[in-house]
C-alpha positions as CSV (number, residue, x, y, z in Angstrom):
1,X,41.2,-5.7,-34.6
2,X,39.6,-2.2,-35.0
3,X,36.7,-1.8,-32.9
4,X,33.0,-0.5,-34.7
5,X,31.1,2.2,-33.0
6,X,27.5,1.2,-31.8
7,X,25.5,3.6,-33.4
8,X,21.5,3.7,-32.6
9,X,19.2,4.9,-35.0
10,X,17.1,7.2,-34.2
11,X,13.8,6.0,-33.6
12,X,15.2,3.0,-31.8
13,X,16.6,5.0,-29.0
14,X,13.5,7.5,-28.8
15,X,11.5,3.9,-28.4
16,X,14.1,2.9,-25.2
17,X,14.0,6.4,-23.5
18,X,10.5,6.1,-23.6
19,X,10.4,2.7,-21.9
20,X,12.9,3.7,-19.5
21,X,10.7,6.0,-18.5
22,X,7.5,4.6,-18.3
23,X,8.9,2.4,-16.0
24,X,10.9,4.2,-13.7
25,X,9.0,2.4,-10.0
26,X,6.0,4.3,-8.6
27,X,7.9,4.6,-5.6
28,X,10.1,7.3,-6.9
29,X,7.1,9.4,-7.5
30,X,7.0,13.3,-6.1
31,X,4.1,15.5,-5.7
32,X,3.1,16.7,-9.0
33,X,4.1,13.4,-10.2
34,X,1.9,12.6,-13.5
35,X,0.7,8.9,-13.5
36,X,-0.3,6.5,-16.4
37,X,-2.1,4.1,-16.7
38,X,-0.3,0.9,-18.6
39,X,-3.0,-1.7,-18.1
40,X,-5.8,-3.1,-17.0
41,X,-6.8,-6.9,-15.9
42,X,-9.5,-8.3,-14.7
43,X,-8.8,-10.9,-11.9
44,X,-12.0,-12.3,-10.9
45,X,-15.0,-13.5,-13.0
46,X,-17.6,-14.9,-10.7
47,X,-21.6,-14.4,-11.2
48,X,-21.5,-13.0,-7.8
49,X,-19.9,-9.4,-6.0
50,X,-16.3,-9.3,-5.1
51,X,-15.0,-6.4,-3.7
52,X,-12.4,-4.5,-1.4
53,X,-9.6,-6.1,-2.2
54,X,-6.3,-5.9,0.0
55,X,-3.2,-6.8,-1.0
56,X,-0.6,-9.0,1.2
57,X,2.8,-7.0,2.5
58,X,5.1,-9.0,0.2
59,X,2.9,-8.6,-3.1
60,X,2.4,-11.8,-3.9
61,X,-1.4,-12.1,-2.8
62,X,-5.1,-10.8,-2.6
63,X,-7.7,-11.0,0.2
64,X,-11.1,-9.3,-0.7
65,X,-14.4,-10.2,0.6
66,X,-16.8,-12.1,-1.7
67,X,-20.7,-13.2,-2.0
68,X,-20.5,-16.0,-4.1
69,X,-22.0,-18.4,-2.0
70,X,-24.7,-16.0,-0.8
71,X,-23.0,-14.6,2.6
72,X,-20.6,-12.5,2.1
73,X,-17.2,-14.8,3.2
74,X,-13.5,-13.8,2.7
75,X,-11.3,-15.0,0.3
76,X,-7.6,-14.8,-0.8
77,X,-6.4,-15.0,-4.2
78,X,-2.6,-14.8,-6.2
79,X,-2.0,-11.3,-7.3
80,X,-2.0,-12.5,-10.7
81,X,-5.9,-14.0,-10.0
82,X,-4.7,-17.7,-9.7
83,X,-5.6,-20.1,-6.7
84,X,-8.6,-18.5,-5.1
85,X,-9.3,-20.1,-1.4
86,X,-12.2,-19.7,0.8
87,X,-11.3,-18.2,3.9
88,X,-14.3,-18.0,6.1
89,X,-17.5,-20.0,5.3
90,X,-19.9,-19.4,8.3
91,X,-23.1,-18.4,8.0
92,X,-22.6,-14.6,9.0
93,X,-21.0,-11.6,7.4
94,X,-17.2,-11.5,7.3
95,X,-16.4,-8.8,5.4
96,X,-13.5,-6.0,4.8
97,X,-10.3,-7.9,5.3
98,X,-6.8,-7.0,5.6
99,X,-3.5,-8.6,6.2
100,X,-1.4,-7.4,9.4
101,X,1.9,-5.7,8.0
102,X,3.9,-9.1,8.8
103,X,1.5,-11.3,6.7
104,X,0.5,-13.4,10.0
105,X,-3.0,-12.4,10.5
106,X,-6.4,-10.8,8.8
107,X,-8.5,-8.3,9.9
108,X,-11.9,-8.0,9.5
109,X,-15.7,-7.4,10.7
110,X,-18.5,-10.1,11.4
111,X,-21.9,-10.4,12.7
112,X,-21.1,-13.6,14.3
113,X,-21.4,-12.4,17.8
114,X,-24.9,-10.7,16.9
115,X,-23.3,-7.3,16.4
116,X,-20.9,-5.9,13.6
117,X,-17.6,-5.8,15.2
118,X,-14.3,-6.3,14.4
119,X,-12.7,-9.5,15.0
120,X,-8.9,-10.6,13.8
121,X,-7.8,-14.3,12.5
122,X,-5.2,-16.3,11.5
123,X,-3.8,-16.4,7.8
124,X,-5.4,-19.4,7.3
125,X,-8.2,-18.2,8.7
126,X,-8.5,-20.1,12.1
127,X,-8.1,-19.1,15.5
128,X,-10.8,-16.1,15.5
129,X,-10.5,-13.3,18.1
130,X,-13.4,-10.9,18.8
131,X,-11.6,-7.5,19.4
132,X,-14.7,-4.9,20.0
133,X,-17.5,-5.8,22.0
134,X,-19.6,-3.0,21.9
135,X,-23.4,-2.9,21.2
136,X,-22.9,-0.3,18.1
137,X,-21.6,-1.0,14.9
138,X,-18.2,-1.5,14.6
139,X,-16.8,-2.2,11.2
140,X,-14.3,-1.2,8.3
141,X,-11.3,-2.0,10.2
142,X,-7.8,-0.6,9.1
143,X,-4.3,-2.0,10.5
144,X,-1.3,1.1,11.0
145,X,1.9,0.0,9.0
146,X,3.3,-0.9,11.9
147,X,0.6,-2.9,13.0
148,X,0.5,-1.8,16.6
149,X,-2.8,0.1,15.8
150,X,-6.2,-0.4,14.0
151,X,-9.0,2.1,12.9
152,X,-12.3,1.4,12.1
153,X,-15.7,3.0,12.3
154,X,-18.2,2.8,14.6
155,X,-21.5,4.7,15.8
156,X,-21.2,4.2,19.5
157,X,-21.2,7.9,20.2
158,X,-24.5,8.2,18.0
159,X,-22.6,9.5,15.0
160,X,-20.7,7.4,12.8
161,X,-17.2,8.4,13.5
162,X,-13.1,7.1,13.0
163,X,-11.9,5.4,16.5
164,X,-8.7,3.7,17.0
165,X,-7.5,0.7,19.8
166,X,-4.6,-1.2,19.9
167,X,-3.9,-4.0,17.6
168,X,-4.9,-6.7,20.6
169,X,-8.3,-4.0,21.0
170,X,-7.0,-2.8,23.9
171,X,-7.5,1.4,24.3
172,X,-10.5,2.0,21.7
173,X,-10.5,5.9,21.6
174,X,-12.6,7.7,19.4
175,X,-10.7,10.1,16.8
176,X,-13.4,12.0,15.5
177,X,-16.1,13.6,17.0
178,X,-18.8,15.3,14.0
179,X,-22.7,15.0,14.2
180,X,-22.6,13.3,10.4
181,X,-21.1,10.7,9.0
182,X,-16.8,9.7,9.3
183,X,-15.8,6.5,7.4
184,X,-13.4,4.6,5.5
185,X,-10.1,5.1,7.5
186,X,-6.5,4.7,6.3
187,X,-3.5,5.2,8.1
188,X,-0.5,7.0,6.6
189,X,2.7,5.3,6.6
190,X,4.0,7.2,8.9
191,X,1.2,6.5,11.1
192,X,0.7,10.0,12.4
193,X,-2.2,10.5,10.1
194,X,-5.4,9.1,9.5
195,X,-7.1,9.9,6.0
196,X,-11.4,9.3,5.8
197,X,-14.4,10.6,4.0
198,X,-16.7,12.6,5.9
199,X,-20.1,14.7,5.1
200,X,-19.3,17.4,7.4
201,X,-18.9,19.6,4.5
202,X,-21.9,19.1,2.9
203,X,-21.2,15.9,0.7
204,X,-18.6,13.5,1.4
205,X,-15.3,14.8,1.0
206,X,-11.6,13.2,2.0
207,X,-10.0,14.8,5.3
208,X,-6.8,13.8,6.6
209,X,-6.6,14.4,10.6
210,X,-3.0,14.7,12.0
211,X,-3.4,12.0,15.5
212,X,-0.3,14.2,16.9
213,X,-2.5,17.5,17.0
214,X,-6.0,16.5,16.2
215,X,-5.8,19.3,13.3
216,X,-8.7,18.6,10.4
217,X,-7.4,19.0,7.0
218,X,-10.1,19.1,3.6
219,X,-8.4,17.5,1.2
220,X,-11.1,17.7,-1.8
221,X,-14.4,19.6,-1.9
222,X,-15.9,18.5,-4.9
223,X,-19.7,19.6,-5.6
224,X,-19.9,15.0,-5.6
225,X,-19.1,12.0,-3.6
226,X,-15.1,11.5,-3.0
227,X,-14.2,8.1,-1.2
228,X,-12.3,5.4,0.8
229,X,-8.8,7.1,0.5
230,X,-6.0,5.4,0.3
231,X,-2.1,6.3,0.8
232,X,0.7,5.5,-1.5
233,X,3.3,3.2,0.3
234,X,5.0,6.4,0.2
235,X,2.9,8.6,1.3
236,X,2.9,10.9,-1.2
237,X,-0.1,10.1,-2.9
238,X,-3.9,9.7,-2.2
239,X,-5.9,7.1,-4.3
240,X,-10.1,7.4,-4.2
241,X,-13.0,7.0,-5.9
242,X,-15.6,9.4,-6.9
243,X,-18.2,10.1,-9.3
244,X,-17.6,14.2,-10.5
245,X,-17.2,12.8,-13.8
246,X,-20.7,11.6,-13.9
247,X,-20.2,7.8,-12.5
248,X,-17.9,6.3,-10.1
249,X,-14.4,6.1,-11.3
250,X,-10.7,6.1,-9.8
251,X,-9.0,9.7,-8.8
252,X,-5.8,10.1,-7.5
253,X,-4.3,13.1,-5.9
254,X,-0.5,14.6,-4.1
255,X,-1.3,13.5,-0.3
256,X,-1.5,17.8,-0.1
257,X,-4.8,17.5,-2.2
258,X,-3.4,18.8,-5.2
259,X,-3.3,17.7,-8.9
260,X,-6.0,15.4,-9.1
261,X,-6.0,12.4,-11.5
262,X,-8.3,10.5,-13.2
263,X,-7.1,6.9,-13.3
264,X,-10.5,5.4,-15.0
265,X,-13.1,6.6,-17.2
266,X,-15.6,4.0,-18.0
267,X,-19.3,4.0,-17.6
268,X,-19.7,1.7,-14.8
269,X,-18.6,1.6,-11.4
270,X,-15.2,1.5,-10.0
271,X,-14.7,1.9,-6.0
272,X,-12.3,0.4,-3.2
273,X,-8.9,1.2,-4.6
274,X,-5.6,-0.2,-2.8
275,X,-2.0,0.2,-3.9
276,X,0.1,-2.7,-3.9
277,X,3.2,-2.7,-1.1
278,X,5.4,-1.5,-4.3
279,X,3.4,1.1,-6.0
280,X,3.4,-0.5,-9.2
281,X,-0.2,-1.0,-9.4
282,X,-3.8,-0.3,-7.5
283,X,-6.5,-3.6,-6.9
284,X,-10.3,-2.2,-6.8
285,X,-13.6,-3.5,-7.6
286,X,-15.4,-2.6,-10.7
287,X,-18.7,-4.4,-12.5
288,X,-18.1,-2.8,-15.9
289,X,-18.7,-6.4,-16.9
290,X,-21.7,-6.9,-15.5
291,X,-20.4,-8.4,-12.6
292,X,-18.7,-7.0,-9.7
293,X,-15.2,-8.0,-9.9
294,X,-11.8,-7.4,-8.5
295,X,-9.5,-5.6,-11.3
296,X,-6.0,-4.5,-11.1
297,X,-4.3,-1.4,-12.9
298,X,-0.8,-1.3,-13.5
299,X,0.7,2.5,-12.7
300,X,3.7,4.3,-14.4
301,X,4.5,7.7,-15.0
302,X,5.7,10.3,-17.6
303,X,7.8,13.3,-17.3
């Protein structure tokens, strides 16, 4: 039986290229590396604020902080929005919370003990451990990859600044050392690196400081407000938000500082951005419904 060439026309195999393309994983992203943005979704719709959401190591859930019954109380969620469970319901603040990197505990900070410190849990939110003790503020906690370390931010030198203790609070050390404000820190993946925003330029601007060598790096130095970093899984990217195009919106950037992004441009506010473990897409909070809610965007790239 004589055999009949498949022949594609045309526009059909410009149409599969082009889908091939667009969803070639995050992951193999390089610097320079344009992103797209395929989509959109809203995940929570709540007449309350939900915000800084985290996602879980194996992708599969969501832990953000909420104020829907009045204190603000953590709460995990399906990546996809579906089976949100309360977490924490006493009558403090329990705020900013992240999964370790096996998925077995969550981070976060409380006023239970009188102060803000930061205190660690189990998954299912029992079995609470204070970690810091100290009579500052102590909050915005941030786990290494490995999980053997944590940052956070805390004023006990008089200045808000990045300090880092073991994962069991053991060895707090204070990173930075500037007569402004230091906040939001995020480990690279690595873990020889800590990105944060900091004011010691003038406005707040995202620096990177190498833990090896203690060497500052500026990453932006926008004339406005650039925020809460946060590396790729890769490490080849920097996601933030900040409001140089008038209002707060998503920007993305090589981990180098170059080649900035804008991921969103609507007219409300869009803050806390997280990759997911794969890449593939970036949780943060936004209340361009009136609301503030947890939204995801789905990434791909272009040549």
């Amino acid at each position: 039986m004589k055999m009949k060439k498949l022949i594609l026309k045309k526009p059909i195999f410009i149409l599969i290229i082009a889908i091939l393309f667009i969803f070639i994983p995050i992951s193999n992203l390089s610097y320079g590396q344009e992103i797209k943005v395929l989509m959109i979704e809203q995940l929570t719709d709540v007449p309350s604020t939900e915000e800084r959401p985290i996602w879980h190591p194996d992708g599969t859930k969501i832990i953000y902080d909420s104020r829907v019954y009045s204190d603000i109380d953590i709460w995990v969620m399906d990546s996809d929005g579906k089976n949100k469970t309360r977490l924490t319901s006493e009558p403090f603040v329990e705020a900013n919370p992240s999964f370790s990197p096996d998925g077995s505990k969550i981070l976060f900070y409380s006023n239970k003990a009188g102060n803000h410190d930061i205190w660690i849990m189990d998954k299912d939110g029992k079995n609470w451990q204070q970690l810091t003790t100290d009579k500052a503020v102590d909050i915005f906690p941030s786990w290494s990859r490995k999980g053997d370390k944590i940052a956070f931010v805390s004023d006990r030198s008089g200045n808000t600044d990045v300090w880092v203790m073991d994962s069991d609070g053991k060895n707090q050390t204070q990173i930075t050392k500037y007569p402004g404000n230091d906040g939001a820190p995020d480990f690279s993946p690595d873990g020889n690196k800590i990105a944060f925003h900091s004011n010691r330029a003038g406005n707040r601007d995202i620096w990177v400081i190498d833990l090896r060598t203690g060497e500052l790096t500026q990453l932006t130095t926008s004339i406005y407000e650039d925020l809460a970093p946060d590396w790729s899984p890769d490490g080849s990217k920097i996601a933030f938000f900040s409001d140089r195009s008038g209002n707060f919106d998503l920007w993305v950037m090589d981990a180098n500082g170059e080649n900035l992004q804008q991921l969103t441009t609507n007219h409300w506010v869009d803050w806390s951005p997280n990759w997911s473990p794969d890449g593939s897409k970036i949780a943060f909070y936004s209340n361009r419904t009136g609301n503030g809610d947890i939204w995801v965007i789905t990434l791909g790239y272009s040549f």
